[in-house]
N, C-alpha and C positions, 0 to 999 in steps of 0.2 A: 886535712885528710885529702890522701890524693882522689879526684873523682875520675871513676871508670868506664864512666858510657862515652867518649868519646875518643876517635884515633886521631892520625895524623893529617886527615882528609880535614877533619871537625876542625882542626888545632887552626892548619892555616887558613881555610875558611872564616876562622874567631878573625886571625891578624888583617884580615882583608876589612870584613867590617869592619873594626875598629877606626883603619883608615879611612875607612871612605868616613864614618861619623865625627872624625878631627878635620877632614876637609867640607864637609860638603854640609854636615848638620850642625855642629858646636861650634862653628863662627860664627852664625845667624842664629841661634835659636831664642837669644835676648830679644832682638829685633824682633823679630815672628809675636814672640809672648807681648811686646808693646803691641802690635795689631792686631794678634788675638786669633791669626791664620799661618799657618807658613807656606810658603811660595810654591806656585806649583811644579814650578820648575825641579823640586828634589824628589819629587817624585818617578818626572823619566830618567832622572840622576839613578834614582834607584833600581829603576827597570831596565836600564846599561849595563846597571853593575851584576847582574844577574838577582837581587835581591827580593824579586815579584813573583809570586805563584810557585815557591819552590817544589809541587804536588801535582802541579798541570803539566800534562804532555809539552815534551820538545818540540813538537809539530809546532806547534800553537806558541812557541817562545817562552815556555815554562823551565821548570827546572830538571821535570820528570821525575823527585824525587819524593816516596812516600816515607821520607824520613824525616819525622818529626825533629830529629833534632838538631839539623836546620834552621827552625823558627826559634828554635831554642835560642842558639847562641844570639839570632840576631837579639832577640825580646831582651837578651840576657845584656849584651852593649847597651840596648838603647835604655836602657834601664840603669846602669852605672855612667851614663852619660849623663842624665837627668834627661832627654831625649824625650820629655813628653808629648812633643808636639805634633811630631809626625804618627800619624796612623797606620804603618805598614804592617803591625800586627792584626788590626779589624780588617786587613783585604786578604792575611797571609792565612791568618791562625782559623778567623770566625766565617769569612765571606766564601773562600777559596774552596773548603772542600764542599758546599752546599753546589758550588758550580761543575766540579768536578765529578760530581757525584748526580748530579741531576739533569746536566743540560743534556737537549738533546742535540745530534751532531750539526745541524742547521744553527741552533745557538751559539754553539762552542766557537764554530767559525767568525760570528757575527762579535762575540764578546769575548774570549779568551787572548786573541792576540794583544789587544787592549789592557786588558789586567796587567799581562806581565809587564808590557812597554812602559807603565805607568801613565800611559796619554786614557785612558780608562781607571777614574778611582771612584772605589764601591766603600757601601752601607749596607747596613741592614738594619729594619724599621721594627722596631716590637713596641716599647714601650710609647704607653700613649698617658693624657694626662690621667686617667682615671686606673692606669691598669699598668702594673712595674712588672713584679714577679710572678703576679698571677694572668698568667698568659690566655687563659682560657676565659680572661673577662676584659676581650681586645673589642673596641666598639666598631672599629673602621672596617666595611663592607664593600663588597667586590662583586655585582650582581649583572651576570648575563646580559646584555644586550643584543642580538645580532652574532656578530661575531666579535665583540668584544667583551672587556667586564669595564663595569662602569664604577672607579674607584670615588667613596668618598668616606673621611675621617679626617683624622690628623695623629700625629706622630710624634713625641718629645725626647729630649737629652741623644738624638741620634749623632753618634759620631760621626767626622766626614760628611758631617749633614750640608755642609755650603759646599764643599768642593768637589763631593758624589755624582757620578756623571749616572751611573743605575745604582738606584735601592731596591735591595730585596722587600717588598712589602709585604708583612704580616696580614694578610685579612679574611674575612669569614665573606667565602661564596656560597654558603647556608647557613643563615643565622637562625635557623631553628633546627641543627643538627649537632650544637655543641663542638665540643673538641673535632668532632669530624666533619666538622664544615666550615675549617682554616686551611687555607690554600695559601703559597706564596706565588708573588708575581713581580716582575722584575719592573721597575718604573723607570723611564728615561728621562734625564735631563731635556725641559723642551716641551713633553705632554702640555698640549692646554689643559689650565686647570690645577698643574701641582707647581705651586707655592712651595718655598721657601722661609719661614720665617726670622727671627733672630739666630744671629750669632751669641750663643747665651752667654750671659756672665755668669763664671764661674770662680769658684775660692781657689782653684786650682787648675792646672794641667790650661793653664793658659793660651798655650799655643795652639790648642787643638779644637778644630771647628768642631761644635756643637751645636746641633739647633734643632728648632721647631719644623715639622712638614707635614704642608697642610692640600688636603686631596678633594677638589672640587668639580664632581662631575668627569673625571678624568678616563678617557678612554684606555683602554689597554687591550691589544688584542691579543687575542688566545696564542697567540705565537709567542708571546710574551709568560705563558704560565709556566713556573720554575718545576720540576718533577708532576704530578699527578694531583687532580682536583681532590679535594679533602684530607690531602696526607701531610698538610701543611705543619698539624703539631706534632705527628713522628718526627718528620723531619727536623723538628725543632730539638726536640727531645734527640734524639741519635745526635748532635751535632754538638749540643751546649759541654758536651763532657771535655771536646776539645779546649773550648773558650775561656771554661774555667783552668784546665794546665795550664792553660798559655800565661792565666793574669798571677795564677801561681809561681811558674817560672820569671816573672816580673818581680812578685814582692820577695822574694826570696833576692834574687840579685840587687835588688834597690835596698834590703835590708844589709847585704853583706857589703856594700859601699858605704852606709853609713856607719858601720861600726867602723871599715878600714879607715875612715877619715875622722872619726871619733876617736880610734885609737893615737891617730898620727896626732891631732889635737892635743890631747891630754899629755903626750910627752913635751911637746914645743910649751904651752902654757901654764904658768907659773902662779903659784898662792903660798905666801908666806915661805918665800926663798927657796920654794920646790916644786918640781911639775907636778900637776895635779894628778896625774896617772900613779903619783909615789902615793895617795893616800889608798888606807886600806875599802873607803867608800866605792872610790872610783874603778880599783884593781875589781872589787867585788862585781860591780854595777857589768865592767865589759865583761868578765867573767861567765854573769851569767849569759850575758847576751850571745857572746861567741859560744856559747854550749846547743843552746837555744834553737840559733840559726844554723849551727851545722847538722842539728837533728834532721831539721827542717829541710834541707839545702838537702841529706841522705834521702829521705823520702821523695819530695817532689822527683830526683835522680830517679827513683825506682818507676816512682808513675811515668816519667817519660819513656823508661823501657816496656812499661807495660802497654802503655797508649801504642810505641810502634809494633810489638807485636799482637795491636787490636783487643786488648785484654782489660784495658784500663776501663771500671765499671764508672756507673755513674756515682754512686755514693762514695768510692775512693776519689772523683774528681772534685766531691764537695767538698771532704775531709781536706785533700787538700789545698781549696779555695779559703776555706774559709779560717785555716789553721795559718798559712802562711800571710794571708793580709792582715787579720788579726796581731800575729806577731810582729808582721810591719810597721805596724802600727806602734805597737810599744817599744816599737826597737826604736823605731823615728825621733819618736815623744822623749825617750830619754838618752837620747845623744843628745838632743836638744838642749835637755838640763844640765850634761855634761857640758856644754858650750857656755853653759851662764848667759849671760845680757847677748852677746855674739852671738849665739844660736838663736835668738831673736830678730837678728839684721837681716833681710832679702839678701843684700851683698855676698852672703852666706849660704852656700849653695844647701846646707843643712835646713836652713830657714826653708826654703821653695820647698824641698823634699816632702817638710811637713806639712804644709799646704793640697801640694800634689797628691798624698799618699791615701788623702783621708777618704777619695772616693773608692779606695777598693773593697772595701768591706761591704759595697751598697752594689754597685754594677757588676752585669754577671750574675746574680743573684745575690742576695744580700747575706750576711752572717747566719743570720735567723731562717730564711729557706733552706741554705745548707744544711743547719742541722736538721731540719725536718726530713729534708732526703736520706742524709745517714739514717735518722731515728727510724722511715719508715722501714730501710731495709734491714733495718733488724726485728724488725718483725713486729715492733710497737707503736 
């Protein structure tokens, strides 16, 4: 089915990326996933190519464009590249419009030309070890001094966590005022006192710095505080709707690359003098899957129309978060089967996939939160 939301602006924009991700990202991304970082250098690769801040003013070396889909197409390559290493969807998709939206003009100048150029790469800090989805039971405090706030907690699985030059930091600057006394503050690479911890090992998405950060006595001065004291989990709240399309728009593309390579498979591969795609098993198995994901691949299409004309709600972002990585999932899990013993080798780019894929159902919010948001907005 042909798909409609995009023209011929979108189209060569697609061929553009592509290129740059056969030059500059799919040579090294083996290398990268052996050290467990990728080089920083692809990042002001990126911020050349014009692929940083597509939503932040020209001034400032943006793209000026509040066209989501955009992020789409890149999410949409680096996702049928297997491209999991680079984080330019957590500075494009999750980071970008919090900055856009909140800095004031003294900031903008001090930190937006940075973002785009890529010599600036961001985080943002929510989850800590005791608190995932339930954001409103964050421990890490941010309390007045002077004229600072004085950060201390820690921080876990943050993306860009080792090579983040500012994190957005989640913290309560009243921790006897609940949900309205979470404020964000912007934390610099450098502050005495904020820690780094590991590079995590994870089952997947190997290339992609993840870590622990840990906040010790950490000055931050009020020049530093990202929109308005205690509106820290609106703000959250208004933003997450984006984070979830984006990882939508992700499993949906990484799904529709494993069936294309699952299908290419099953014709080249042979069982009892005929390609396995000739049994009626295997015709059925892609069958459904190709039904599946074009459902899927129709819907996320519509939420990204909706998201750009602002309309995209929050329990349509969950529906679909949690619909599309879900079916990622099962789509992954049984190409895999299709491949037999093969679809078990690393050497096999189907093998990583499934490794890679398994974190989407949990980050973002997990399956199980999802539907809770849907359920609530229906009124149960």
């Amino acid at each position: 089915m042909q798909r409609q939301i995009f023209d011929s602006e979108h189209a060569g924009f697609r061929e553009m990326v592509r290129a740059f991700i056969d030059k500059e990202i799919a040579p090294h991304h083996a290398a990268w996933e052996s050290a467990g970082i990728v080089d920083r250098e692809v990042w002001t690769k990126a911020g050349a190519q014009g692929l940083l801040g597509f939503e932040i003013d020209e001034a400032y070396g943006g793209g000026g464009q509040a066209d989501f889909r955009y992020n789409a197409i890149l999410d949409e390559e680096m996702a049928r590249a297997g491209a999991t290493g680079v984080g330019y969807s957590l500075q494009n998709d999750v980071v970008a419009p919090y900055l856009v939206r909140l800095l004031n003009d003294e900031q903008k100048q001090r930190w937006l030309p940075g973002v785009c150029s890529g010599e600036i790469i961001t985080a943002i800090a929510m989850t800590e070890p005791a608190a995932g989805s339930d954001l409103q039971g964050i421990k890490t405090t941010a309390l007045k001094d002077g004229g600072d706030y004085v950060v201390n907690g820690q921080k876990t699985f943050i993306t860009n966590g080792i090579h983040s030059d500012i994190v957005i930091v989640v913290a309560r600057t009243d921790p006897e005022a609940g949900h309205k006394g979470i404020s964000l503050l912007m934390v610099e690479r450098g502050m005495p006192g904020f820690e780094r911890g590991r590079n995590l090992d994870k089952m997947g998405l190997k290339a992609q710095d993840t870590a622990e950060l840990f906040f010790s006595d950490v000055r931050v001065p009020k020049a530093n505080l990202l929109g308005e004291e205690g509106q820290g989990f609106i703000y959250l709240m208004q933003n997450l709707p984006q984070e979830r399309l984006s990882i939508a728009v992700s499993a949906v593309a990484s799904a529709e690359w494993a069936l294309e390579v699952t299908v290419a498979y099953c014709k080249e591969r042979e069982a009892f003098g005929r390609p396995i795609g000739t049994f009626q098993n295997s015709r059925f198995a892609l069958a459904e899957m190709a039904t599946e994901v074009e459902i899927a691949r129709v819907f996320v299409d519509r939420c990204i129309t909706e998201h750009n004309a602002g309309n995209l709600s929050p329990s349509d972002a969950a529906m679909a978060k949690w619909w599309t990585t879900e079916l990622q999932k099962k789509v992954i899990d049984r190409c895999v089967q299709l491949h037999g013993g093969y679809g078990y080798m690393l050497e096999y780019p189907i093998a990583k996939a499934y490794l890679d894929c398994r974190i989407q159902t949990i980050y973002g919010g997990t399956t199980e939160i999802m539907k809770e948001i849907v359920g609530r907005s229906l009124g149960v």
